[in-house]
N, C-alpha and C positions, 0 to 999 in steps of 0.2 A: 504493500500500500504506500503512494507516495506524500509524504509530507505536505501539508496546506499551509504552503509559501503564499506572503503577501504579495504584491504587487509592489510593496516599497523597496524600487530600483532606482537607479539615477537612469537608463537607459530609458524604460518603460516610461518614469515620471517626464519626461524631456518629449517625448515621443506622443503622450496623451496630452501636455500642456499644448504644444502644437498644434496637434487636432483640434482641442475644444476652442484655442483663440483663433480660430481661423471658418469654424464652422460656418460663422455666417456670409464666408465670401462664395462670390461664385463658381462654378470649375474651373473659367480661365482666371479668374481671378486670383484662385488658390494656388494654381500651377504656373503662373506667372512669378507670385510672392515666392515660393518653393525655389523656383529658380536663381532668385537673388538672394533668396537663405544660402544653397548652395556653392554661391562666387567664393567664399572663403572666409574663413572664422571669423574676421572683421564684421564683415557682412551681415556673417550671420548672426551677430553678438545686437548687431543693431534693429534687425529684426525680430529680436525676439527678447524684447526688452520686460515684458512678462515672467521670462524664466529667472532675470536677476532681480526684481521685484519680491519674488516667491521666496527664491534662496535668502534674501539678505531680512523681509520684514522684520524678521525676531531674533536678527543676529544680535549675540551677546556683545561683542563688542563693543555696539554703542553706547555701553556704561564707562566706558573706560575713557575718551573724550569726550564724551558729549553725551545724549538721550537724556537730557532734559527739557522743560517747556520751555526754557530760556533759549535753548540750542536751535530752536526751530525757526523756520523760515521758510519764506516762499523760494522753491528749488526749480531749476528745470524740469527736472522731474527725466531727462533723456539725456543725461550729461555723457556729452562722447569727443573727442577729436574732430570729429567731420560736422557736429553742430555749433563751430565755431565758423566764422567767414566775416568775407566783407558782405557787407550793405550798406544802404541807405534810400532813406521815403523823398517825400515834397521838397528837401531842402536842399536837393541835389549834392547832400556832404558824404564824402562814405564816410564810411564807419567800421572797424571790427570787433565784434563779439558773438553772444548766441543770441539770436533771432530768433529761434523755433521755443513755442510753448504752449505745444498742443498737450504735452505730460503733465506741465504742471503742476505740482502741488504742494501744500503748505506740511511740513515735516524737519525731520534733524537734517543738518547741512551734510551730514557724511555721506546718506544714498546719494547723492551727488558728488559729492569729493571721492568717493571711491569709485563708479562709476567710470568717472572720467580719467581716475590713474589703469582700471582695466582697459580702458580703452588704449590708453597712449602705450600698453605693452603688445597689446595686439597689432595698434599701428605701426608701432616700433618694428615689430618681428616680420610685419609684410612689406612695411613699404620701405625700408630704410636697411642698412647694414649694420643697424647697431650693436656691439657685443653686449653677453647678458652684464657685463658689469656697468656699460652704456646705457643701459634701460633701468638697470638698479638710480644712477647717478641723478636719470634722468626725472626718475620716482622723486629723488629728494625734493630736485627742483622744486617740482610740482607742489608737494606739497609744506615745504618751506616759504615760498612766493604765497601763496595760500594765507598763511599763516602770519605772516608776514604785514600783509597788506590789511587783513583785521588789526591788526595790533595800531595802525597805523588809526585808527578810526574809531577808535573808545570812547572819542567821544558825539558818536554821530554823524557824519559831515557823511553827505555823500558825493562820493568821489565820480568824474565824470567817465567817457565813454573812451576806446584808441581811436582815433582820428586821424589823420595824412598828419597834423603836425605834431601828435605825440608817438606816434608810431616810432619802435625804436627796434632794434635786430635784423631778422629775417622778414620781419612783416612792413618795415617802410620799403622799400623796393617795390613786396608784392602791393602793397595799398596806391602806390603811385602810378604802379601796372594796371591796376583794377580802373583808378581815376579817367587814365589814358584810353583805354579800350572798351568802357561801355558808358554809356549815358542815356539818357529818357530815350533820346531818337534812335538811337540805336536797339535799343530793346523793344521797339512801335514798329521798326523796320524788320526784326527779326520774327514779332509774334502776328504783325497784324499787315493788311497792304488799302492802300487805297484806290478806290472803286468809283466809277460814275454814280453810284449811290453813299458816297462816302468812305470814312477806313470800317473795313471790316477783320477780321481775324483771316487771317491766312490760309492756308491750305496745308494743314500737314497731318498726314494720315496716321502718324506713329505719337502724335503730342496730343492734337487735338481732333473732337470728334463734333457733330453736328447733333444740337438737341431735339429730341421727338417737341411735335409743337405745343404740347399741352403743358409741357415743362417749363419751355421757352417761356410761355404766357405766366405761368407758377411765380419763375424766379424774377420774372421780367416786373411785376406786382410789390413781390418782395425786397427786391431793390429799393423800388423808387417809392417807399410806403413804409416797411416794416424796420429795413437796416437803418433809413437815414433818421430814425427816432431813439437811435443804441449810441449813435456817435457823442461822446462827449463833449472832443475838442475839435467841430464840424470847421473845414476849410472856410476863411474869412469872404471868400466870394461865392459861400456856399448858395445859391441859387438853386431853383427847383430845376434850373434847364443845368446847372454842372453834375448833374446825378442822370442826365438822359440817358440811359441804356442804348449803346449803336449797335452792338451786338453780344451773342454769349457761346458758349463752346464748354463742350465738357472736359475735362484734363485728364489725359492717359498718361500711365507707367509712369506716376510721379511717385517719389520717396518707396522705403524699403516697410519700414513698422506700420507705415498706413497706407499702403496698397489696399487696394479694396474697400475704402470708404471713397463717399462722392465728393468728386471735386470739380467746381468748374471755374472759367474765366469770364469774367463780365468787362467788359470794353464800357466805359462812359465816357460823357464829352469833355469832364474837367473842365480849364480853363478855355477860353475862345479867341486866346489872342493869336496865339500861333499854329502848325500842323501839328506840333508836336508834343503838347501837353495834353493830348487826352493820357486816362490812367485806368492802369489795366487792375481789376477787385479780384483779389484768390477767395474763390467760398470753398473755405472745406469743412466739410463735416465731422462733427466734433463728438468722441466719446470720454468716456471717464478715463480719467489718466490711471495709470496702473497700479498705483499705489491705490487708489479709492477699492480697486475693488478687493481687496484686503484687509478693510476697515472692520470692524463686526457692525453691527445695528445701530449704537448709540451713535457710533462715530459717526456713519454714513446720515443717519438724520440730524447732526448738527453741521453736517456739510451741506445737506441739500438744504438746510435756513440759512444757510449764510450764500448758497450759492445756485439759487433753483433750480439752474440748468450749465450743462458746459458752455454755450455761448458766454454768459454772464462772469466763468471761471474761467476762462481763455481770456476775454478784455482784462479780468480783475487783475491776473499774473501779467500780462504782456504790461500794462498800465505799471503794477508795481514794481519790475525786475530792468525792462529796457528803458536803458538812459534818456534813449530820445523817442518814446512812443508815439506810431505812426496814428496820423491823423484823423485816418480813414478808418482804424479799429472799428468793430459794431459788431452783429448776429442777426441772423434771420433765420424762418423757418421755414421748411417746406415739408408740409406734414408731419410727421410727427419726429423729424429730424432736425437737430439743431445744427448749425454753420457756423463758423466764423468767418469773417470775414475781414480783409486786410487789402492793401495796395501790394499788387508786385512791385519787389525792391528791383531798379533798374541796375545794381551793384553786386547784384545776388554773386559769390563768389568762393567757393573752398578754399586754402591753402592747401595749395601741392606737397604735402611733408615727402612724399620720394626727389623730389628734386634738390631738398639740401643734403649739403655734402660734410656728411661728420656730425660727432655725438657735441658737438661743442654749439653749434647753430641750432640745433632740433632740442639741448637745454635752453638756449635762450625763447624761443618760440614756445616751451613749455611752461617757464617762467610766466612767458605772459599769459596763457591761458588759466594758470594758478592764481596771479592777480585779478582777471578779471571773471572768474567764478566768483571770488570772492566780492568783488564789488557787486555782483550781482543778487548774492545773499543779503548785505547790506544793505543793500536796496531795497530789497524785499522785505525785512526786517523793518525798515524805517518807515514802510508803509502799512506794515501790521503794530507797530507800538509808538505812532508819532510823540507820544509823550515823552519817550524815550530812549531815543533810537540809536542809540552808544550800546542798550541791555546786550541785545544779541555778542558784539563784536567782543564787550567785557565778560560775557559769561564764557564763550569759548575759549577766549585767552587763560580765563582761570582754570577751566580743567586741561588747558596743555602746557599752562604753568611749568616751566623746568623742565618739561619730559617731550620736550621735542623730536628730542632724539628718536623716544619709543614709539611715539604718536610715528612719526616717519618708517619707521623700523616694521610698525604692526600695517599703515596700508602697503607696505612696501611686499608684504610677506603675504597676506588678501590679495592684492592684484596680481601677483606673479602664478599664484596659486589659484586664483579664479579663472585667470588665462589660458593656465593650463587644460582649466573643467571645461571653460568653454571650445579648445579644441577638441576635447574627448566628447564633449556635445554635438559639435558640428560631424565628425566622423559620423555617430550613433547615424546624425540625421541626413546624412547624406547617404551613407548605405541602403537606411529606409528607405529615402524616394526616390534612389535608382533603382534599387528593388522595384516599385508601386509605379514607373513608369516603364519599367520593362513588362509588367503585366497587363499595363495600358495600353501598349502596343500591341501585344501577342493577343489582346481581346480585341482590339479594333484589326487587326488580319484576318481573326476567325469570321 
């Protein structure tokens, strides 16, 4: 008789979490995500940002610096390497930080701070030649800059954005690069063209898709009606005719963890003085950040009082964490989905980390990413305790108080060690779905 073995595996557990956060996509939808899980552990780390959600809620660690109410803050809630970049909105300035805060959520700074040291090993190990003592070195960086830059801020102030003129390392070059080679027109000339009936969206069969017309009419409503009543800080020549909808389009094969939610491009008139100030609206459709669904009962109903819906949780974070929040922020609905909605950045941009050369440029570029996490907490922070908005920056200080070293030592030995689980993860789930598409095939032969 054989033994009644649980199911509690790391292979199986990895393997069902998968399945169940994906069930509600479609088959190409599912098989397209699959796809980009597969590109390589990087990839796949960022896609399934779920599975380090699950692993980390009850880690014990976070007694040891922080997991307290003081320690907490509004986080990205997706802190990675590649959700750093340039951009910038209306003011045509770039900018480098994190942009994206669909994850979102109000919690301890560490699922973020370690997060993002998993990341930069993974980065490290695919895109770069770094030795492991390189990627050790670079860990410190990380989270010294971190630490650092709170210390610096006890008593509140909050610190601004990198910009073309504070930009300093690896990243004034690229920010000057960025300046030089895209701008509003350029970005009008790559998504949209203009037509004897005006500019419309382009023709590109692999980006954008054409909406059934019952939708078109949907979004086309909730535009010009439901978002422009979300907007706080509404453009100063906001008129009823700078909201006029010219056209809309749905957005394929964008991003990797939200694949499979709707998204589309709304084209309106903007400004009317020149061709090329119309501005392009991203609505994408907004779920609970990963961390929510984690919460037990109490928790989740004092989230939904303070936060009805994710439209209202997506402004609230974007509002408190980015330096220069975009103007055009709002939400809309279309049935029983919520949206956010936002201006495409005309600067939208990664940093290439394969293109520096040596472990001594890719610490200073880490440096600044450790700085401006932490600015970004801080921010967050000052917008959840305006009374006091030094608490956050002095209460972490006191629990890493002297023991920097160890604080550095312990995400040092987490990250190395989680980078590891997630290639042992990606393996598990790449065997799976070549398996599942090889039986894919051999049933559509039959």
């Amino acid at each position: 008789m054989s033994q009644p073995l649980t199911r509690h595996n790391r292979a199986r557990q990895v393997l069902d979490e998968i399945a169940a956060a994906n069930v509600p996509l479609s088959d190409q939808d599912r098989a397209a995500k699959y796809a980009k899980l597969a590109e390589s552990p990087y990839r796949f780390f960022r896609g399934t940002n779920h599975l380090y959600w699950r692993d980390v809620w009850h880690d014990w660690r976070f007694a040891l610096f922080g997991g307290l109410p003081e320690t907490q803050t509004w986080l990205q809630g997706d802190a990675h390497a590649y959700n750093f970049g340039a951009y910038g909105h209306h003011d045509d300035a770039v900018r480098y930080g994190m942009d994206d805060f669909d994850d979102a959520i109000i919690s301890d700074y560490q699922y973020d701070l370690w997060r993002l040291a998993i990341s930069l090993v993974l980065d490290a190990r695919e895109n770069t030649e770094l030795s492991g003592k390189g990627i050790r070195k670079a860990l410190k960086a990380l989270v010294t800059s971190y630490h650092d830059e709170l210390a610096h801020h006890v008593e509140g102030e909050v610190p601004g954005a990198v910009t073309l003129a504070t930009a300093k390392g690896p990243l004034e070059p690229f920010m000057k690069k960025v300046a030089k080679k895209k701008s509003r027109r350029k970005m009008l000339d790559k998504w949209t063209q203009v037509t004897d009936d005006g500019r419309r969206f382009a023709e590109r069969p692999d980006k954008l898709a054409a909406l059934p017309a019952h939708l078109a009419s949907q979004l086309r409503k909730a535009v010009e009606e439901e978002y422009r009543q979300t907007l706080s800080v509404a453009p100063a020549e906001a008129e009823a005719d700078h909201f006029r909808v010219k056209d809309m389009a749905r957005r394929l094969d964008a991003g990797t963890g939200s694949l499979g939610l709707e998204r589309y491009y709304v084209l309106i008139e903007g400004g009317q003085e020149h061709e090329h100030d119309d501005v392009i609206l991203d609505v994408k459709q907004q779920a609970p950040p990963e961390g929510w669904r984690l919460m037990d009962g109490a928790e989740k109903r004092a989230w939904r009082r303070a936060f009805p819906h994710e439209g209202m949780r997506h402004a609230a974070a974007f509002t408190a964490i980015a330096e220069h929040p975009d103007r055009y922020l709002g939400w809309l609905h279309l049935g029983d989905m919520v949206f956010s909605v936002r201006e495409r950045s005309p600067y939208k941009e990664d940093f290439p980390t394969h293109k520096l050369d040596g472990a001594k440029p890719y610490r200073k570029l880490v440096k600044q990413w450790g700085r401006i996490l932490a600015r970004e907490h801080l921010r967050g922070a000052h917008a959840l305790s305006p009374e006091d908005p030094g608490r956050f920056a002095r209460a972490v200080g006191t629990c890493v108080e002297e023991r920097l070293d160890l604080c550095v030592e312990m995400v040092t030995t987490l990250a190395l060690g989680y980078a590891d689980c997630v290639h042992q993860d990606y393996c598990t789930f790449q065997a799976w779905n070549d398996a599942g598409s090889e039986q894919r095939v051999h049933a559509t032969s039959d």
